[in-house]
C-alpha atoms as one frame of an Amber mdcrd trajectory, in Angstrom:
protein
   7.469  21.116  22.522   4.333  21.041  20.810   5.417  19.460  17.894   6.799
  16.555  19.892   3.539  16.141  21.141   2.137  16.104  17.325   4.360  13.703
  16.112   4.443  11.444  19.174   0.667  11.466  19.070   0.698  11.104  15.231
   3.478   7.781  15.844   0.705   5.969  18.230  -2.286   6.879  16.111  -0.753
   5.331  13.372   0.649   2.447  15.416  -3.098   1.972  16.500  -4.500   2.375
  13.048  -2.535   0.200  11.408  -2.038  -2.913  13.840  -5.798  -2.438  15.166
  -6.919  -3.866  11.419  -4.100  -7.066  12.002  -5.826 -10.427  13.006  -4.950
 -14.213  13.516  -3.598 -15.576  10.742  -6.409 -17.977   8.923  -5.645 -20.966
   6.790  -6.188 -19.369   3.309  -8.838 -20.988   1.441  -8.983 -19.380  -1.874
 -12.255 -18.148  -2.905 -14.332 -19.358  -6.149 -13.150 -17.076  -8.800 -17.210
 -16.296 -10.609 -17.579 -15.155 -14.108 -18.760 -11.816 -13.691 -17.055  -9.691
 -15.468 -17.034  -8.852 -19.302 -13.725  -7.496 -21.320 -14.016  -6.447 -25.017
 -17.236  -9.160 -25.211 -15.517 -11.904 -23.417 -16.379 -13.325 -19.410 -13.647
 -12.917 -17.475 -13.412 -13.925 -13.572 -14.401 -11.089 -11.481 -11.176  -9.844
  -9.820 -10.268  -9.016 -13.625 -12.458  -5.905 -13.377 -10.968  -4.691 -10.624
 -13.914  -5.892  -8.487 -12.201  -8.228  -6.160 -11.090  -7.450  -2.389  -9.923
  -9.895   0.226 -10.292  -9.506   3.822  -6.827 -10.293   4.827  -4.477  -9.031
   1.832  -4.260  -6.436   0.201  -4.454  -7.186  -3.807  -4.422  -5.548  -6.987
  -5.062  -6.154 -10.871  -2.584  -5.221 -13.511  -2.670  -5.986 -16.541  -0.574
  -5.939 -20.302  -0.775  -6.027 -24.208   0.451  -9.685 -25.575   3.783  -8.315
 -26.892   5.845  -9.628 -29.535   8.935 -10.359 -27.134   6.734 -13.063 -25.839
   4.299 -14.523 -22.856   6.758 -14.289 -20.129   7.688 -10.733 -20.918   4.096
 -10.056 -21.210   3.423 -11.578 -18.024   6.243  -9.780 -16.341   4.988  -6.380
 -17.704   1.198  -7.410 -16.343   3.188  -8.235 -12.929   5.266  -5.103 -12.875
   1.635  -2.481 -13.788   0.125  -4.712 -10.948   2.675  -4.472  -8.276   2.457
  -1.053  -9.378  -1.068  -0.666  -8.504  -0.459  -2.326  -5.417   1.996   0.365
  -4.088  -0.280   3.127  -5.328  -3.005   1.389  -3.279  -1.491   1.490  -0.477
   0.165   4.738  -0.556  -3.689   6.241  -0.714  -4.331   4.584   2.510  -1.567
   5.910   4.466  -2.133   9.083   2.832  -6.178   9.078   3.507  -5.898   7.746
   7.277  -3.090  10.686   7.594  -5.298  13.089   6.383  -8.475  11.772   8.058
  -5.765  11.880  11.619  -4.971  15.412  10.809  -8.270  16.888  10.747  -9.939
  15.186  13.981  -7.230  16.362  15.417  -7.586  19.810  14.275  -3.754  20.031
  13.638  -2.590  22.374  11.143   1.033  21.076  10.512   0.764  19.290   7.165
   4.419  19.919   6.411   5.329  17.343   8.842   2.446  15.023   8.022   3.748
  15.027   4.365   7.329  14.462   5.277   6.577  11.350   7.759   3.752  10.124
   4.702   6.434  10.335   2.524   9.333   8.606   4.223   6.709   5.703   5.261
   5.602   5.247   1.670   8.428   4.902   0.180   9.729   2.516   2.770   6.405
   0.544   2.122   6.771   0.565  -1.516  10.370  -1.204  -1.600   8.606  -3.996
   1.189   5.491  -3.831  -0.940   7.411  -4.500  -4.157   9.434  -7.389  -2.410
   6.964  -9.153  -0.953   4.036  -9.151  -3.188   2.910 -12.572  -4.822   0.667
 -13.395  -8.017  -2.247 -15.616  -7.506  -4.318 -15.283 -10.086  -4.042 -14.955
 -13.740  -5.936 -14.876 -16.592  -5.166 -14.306 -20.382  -7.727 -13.164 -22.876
  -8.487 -15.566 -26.016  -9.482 -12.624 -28.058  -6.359 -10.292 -27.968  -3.673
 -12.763 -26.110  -3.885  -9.727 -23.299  -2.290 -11.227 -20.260  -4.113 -10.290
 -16.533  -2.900 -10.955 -13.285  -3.854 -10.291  -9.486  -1.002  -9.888  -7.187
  -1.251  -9.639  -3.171   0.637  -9.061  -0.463  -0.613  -9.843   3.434  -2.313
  -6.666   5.405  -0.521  -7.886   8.780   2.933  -7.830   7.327   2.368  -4.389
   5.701   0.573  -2.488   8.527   3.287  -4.003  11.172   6.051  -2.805   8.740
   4.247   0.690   8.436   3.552   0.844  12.000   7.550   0.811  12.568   8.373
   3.107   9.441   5.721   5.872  11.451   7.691   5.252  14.384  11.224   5.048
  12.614  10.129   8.781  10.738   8.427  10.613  13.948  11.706   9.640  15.954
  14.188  11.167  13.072  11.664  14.472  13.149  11.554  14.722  17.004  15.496
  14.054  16.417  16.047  17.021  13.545  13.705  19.367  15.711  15.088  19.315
  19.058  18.577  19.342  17.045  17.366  22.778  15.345  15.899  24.082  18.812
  19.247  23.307  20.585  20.836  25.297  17.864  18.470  28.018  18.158  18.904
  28.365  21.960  22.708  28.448  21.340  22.261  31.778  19.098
């Protein structure tokens, strides 16, 4: 009984986390892209550094070596390492407000914390993945390296993490009071 408590509490924190940082969607003006950043001697816009955040997306730089199969395949490699990022990103913040959950709560069952995490991030990373865009790019005049910022909208991904948390905590309370039924039979 008490860990359907746990896990229904855990399902409406992180319902609450992650649809309390949603907002109206805003007409997206994009913001000046300022020089102030240097790689290997050369300016390069800001977000290139890895110094760029945006109030309603979540974004990410990745980055590649021109190769000799070409600019798109260099492109597509910068794309991939930044979609990468992107997912990594993310998959901290689940795992931080998780964590951060778990200990003012004073609840010792990490085990299920890791499982639900786990399930949610991978879910997240496939939607992550699919509906991440590039929208900024930038190629170095020194080397030919090839950078690009990709980003993907905060509502979309804490509404579609919101209902993975809910999804997972239902399939736990589901195995558990399957394995307590069991147990009672015994």
């Amino acid at each position: 009984m008490n860990k359907k408590i746990f896990l229904n509490s855990l399902a409406i924190l992180a319902i609450l986390n992650f649809t309390a940082c949603s907002s109206k969607k805003e007409a997206y003006t994009p913001k000046k892209l300022e020089v102030e950043c240097t790689i290997q001697g050369e300016k390069a816009p800001a977000w290139v550094c890895g110094s760029y955040e945006e109030e309603n997306r979540f974004v990410a730089v990745g980055s590649a070596p021109y190769s000799k199969l070409g600019h798109n395949f260099t492109r597509n490699e910068a794309v991939l390492n930044a979609k990468t990022n992107l997912v990594n990103k993310i998959k901290a913040t689940l795992q931080t407000n998780a964590d951060s959950y778990m200990r003012s709560a004073g609840l010792k069952e990490q085990e299920e914390v890791e499982k639900v995490v786990t399930t949610v991030t991978k879910q997240t990373s496939n939607m992550t993945l699919s509906d991440s865009k590039q929208i900024s790019y930038w190629q170095s005049s020194k080397d030919n390296s090839i950078f690009v910022l990709v980003a993907v909208d905060k509502e979309s991904v804490n509404s579609y993490v919101a209902n993975s948390f809910k999804k997972a905590i239902d399939n736990e309370i589901q195995i558990r009071n399957s394995e307590d039924a069991l147990n009672n039979i015994q």
